[in-house]
MARMIDO-937954 format. One record per residue: residue number from 0; chain; y, z, x of N, C-alpha, C, O in turn. Coordinates in nm, 2 decimals, m for minus. Atoms other than C-alpha are relative to their C-alpha. Layout:
N
k:NUM	c:A	n.yy:Y	n.zz:Z	n.xx:X	ca.yy:Y	ca.zz:Z	ca.xx:X	c.yy:Y	c.zz:Z	c.xx:X	o.yy:Y	o.zz:Z	o.xx:X
...
This chain:
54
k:0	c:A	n.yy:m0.14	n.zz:0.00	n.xx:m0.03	ca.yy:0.05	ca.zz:0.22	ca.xx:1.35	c.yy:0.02	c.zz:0.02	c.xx:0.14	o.yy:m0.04	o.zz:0.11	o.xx:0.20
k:1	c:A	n.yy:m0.05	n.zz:m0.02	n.xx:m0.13	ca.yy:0.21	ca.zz:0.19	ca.xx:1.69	c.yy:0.06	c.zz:0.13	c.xx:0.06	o.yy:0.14	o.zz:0.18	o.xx:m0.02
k:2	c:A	n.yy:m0.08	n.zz:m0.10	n.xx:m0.02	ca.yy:0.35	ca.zz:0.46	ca.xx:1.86	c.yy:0.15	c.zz:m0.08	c.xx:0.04	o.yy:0.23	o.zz:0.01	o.xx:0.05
k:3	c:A	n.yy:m0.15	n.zz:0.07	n.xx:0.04	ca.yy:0.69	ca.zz:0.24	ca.xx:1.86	c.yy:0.02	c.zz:0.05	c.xx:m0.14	o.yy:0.09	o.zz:0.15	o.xx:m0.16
k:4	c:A	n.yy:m0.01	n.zz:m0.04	n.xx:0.14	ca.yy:0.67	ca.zz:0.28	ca.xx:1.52	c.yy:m0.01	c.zz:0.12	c.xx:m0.09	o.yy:0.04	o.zz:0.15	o.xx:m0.20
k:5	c:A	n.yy:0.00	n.zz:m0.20	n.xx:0.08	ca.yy:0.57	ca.zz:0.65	ca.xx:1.44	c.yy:0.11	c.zz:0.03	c.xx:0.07	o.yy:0.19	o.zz:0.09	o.xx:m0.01
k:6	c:A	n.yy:m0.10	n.zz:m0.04	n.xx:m0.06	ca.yy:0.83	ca.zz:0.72	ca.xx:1.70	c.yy:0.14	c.zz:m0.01	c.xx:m0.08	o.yy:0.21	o.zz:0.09	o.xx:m0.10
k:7	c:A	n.yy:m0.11	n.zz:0.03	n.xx:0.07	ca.yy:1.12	ca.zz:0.55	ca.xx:1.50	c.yy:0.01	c.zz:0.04	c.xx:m0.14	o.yy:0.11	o.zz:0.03	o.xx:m0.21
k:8	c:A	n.yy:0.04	n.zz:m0.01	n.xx:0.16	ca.yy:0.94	ca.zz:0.66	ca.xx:1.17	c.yy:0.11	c.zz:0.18	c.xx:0.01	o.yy:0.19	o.zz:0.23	o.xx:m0.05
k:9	c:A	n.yy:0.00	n.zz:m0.18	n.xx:m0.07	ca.yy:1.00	ca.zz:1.04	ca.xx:1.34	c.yy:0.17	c.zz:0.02	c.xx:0.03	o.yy:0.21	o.zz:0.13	o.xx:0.03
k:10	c:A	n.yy:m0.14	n.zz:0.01	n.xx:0.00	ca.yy:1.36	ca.zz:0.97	ca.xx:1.37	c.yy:0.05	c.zz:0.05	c.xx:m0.14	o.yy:0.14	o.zz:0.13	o.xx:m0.14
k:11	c:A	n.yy:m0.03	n.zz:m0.02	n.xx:0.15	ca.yy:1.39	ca.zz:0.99	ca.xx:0.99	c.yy:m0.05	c.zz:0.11	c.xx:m0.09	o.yy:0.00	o.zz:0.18	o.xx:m0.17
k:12	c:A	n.yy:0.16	n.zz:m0.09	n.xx:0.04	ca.yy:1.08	ca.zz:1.19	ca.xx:0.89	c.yy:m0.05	c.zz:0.12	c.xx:0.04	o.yy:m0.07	o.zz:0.12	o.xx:0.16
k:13	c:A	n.yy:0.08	n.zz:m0.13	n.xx:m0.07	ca.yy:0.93	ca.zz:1.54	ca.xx:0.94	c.yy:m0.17	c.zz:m0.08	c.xx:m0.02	o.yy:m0.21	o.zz:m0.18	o.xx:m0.08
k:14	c:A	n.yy:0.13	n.zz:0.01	n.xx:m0.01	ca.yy:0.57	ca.zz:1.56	ca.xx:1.04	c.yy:m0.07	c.zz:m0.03	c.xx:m0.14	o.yy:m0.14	o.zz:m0.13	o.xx:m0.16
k:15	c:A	n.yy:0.08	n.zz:0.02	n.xx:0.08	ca.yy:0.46	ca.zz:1.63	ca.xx:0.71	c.yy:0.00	c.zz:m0.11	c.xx:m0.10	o.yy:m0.10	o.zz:m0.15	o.xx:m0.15
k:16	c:A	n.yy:m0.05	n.zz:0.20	n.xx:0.07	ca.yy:0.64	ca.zz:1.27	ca.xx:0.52	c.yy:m0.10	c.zz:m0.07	c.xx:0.09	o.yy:m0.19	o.zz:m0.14	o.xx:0.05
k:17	c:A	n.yy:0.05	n.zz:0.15	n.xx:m0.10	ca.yy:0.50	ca.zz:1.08	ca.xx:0.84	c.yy:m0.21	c.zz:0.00	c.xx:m0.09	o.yy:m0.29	o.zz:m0.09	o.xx:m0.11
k:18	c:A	n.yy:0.14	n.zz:m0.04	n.xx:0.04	ca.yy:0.13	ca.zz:1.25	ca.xx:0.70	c.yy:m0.02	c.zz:m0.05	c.xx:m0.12	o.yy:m0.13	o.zz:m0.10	o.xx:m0.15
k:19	c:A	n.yy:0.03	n.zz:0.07	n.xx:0.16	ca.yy:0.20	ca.zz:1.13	ca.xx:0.33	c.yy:m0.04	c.zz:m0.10	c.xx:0.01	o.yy:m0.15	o.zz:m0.14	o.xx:m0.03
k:20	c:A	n.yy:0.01	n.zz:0.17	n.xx:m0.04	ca.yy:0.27	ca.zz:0.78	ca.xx:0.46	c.yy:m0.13	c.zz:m0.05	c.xx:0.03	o.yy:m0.18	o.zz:m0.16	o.xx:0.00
k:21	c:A	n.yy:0.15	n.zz:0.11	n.xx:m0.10	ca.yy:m0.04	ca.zz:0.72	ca.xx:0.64	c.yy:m0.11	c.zz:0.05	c.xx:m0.10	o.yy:m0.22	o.zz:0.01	o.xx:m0.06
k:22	c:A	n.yy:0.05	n.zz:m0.07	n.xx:0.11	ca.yy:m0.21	ca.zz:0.93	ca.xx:0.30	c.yy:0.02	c.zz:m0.15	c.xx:m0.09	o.yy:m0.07	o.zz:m0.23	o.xx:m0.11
k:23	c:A	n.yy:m0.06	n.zz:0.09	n.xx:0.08	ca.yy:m0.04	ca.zz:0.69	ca.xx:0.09	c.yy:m0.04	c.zz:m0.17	c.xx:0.02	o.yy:m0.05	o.zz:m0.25	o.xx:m0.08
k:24	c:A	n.yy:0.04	n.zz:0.14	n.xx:m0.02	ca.yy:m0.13	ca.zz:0.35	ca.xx:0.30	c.yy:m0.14	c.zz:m0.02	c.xx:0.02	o.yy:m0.19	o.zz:m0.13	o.xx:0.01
k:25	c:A	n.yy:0.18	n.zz:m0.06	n.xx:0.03	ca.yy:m0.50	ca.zz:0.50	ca.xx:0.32	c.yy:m0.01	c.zz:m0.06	c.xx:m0.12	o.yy:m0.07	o.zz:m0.16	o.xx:m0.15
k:26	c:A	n.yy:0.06	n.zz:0.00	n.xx:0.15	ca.yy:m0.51	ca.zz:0.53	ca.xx:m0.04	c.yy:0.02	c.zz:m0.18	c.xx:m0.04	o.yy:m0.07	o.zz:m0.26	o.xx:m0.06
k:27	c:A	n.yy:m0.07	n.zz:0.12	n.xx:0.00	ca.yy:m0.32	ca.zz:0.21	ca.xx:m0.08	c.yy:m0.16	c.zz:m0.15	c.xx:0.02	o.yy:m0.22	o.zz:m0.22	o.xx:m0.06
k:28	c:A	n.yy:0.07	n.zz:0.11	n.xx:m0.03	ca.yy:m0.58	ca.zz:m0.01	ca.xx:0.14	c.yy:m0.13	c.zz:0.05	c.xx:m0.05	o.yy:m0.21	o.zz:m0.05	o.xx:m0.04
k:29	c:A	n.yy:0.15	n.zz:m0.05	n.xx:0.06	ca.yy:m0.91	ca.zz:0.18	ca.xx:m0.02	c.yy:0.00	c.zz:m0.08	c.xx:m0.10	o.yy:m0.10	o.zz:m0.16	o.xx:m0.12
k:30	c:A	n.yy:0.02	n.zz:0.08	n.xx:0.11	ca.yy:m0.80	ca.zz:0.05	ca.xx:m0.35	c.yy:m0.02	c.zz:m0.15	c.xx:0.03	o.yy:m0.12	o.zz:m0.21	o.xx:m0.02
k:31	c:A	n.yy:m0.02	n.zz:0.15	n.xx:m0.02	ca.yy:m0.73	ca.zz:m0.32	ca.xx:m0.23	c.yy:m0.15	c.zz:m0.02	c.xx:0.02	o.yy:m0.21	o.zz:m0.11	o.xx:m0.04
k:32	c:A	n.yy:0.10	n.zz:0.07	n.xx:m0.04	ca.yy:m1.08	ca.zz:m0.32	ca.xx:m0.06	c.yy:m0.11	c.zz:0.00	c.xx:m0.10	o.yy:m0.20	o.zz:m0.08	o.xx:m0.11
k:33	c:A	n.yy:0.09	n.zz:0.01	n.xx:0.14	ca.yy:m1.24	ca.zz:m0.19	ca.xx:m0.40	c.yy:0.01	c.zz:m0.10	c.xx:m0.06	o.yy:m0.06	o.zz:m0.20	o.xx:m0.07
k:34	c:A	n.yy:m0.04	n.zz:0.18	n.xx:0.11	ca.yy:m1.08	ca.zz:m0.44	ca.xx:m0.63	c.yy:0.01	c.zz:m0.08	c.xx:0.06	o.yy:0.08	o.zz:m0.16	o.xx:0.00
k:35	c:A	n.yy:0.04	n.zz:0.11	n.xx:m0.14	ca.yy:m1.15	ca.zz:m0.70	ca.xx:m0.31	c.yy:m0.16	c.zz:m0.03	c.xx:m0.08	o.yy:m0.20	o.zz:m0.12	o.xx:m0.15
k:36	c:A	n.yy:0.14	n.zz:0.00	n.xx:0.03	ca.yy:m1.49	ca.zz:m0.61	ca.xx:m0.36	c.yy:m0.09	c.zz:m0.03	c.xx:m0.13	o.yy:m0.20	o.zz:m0.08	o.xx:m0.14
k:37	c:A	n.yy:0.03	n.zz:0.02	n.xx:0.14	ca.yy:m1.54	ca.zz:m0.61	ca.xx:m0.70	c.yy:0.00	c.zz:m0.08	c.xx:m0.09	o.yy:m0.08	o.zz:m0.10	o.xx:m0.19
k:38	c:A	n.yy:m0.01	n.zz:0.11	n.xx:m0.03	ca.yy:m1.41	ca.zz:m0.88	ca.xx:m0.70	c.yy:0.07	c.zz:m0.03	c.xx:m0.19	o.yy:0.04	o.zz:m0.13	o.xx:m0.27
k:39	c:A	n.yy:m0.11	n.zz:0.00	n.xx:0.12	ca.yy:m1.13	ca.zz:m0.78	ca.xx:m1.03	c.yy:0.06	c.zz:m0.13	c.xx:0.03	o.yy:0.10	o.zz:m0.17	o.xx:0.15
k:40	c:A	n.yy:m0.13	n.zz:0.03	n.xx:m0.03	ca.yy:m0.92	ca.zz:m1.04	ca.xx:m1.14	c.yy:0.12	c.zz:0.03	c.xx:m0.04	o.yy:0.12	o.zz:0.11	o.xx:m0.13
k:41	c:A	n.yy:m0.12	n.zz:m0.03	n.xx:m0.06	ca.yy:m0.58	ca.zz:m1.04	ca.xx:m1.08	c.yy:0.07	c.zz:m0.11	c.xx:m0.16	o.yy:0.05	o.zz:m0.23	o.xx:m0.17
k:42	c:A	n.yy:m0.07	n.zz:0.06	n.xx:0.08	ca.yy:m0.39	ca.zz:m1.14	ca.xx:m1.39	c.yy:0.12	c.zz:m0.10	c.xx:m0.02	o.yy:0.20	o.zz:m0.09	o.xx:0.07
k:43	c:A	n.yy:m0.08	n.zz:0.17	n.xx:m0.02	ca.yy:m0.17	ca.zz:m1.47	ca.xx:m1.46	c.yy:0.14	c.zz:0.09	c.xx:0.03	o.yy:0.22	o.zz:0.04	o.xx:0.12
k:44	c:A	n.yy:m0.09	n.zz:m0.05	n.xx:0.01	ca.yy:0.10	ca.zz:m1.23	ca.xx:m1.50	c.yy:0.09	c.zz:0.08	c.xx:0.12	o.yy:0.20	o.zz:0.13	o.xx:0.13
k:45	c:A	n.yy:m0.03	n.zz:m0.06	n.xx:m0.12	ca.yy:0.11	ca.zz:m1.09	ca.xx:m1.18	c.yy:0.05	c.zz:m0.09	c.xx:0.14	o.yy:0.14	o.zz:m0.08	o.xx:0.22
k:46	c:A	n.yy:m0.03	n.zz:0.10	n.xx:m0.07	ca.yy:0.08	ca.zz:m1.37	ca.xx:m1.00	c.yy:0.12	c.zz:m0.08	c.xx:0.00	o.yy:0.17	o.zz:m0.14	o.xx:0.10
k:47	c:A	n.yy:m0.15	n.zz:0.15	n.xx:0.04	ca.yy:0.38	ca.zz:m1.60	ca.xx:m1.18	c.yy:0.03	c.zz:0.11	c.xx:m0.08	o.yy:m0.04	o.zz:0.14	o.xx:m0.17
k:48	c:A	n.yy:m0.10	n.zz:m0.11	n.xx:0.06	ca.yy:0.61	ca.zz:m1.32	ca.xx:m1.28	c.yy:0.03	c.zz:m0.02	c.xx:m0.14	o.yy:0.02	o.zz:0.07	o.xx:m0.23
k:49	c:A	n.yy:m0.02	n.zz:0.09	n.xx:0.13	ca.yy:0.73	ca.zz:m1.59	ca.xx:m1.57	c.yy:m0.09	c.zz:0.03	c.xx:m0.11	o.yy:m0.04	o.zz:0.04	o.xx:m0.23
k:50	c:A	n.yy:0.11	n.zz:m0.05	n.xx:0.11	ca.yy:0.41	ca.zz:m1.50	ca.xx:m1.77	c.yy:m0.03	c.zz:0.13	c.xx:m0.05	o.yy:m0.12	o.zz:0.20	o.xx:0.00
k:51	c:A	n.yy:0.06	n.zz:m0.12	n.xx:0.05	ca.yy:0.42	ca.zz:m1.19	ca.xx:m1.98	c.yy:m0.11	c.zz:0.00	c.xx:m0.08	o.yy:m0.16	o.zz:m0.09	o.xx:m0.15
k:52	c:A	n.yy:0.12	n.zz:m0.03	n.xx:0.05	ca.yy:0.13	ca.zz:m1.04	ca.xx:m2.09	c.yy:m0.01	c.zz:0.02	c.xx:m0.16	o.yy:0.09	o.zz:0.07	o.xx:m0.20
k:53	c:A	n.yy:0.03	n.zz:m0.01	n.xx:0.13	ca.yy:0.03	ca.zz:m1.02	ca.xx:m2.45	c.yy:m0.08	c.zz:0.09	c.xx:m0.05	o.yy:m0.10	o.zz:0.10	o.xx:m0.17
């Protein structure tokens, strides 16, 4: 994250939200790189909205 961007985040946010956030987009890209790796797929349903799951 840029300091542009924590700066403007900091406008809105106490210290400890801005700490979730970056908790939160941690946790966020951990998972993606697991199920990346893992190499889960990704269901029709998710992809093309139109398709519910059964």
């Amino acid at each position: 994250m840029s300091d542009e961007t924590w700066q403007q985040l900091a406008t809105r946010y106490d210290q400890r939200q801005l700490l979730e956030l970056l908790t939160l987009i941690g946790t966020y890209t951990l998972v993606a790189h697991v199920v990346n790796s893992a190499g889960v797929r990704i269901d029709d349903w998710i992809t093309d909205p139109a398709v519910l799951p059964q």
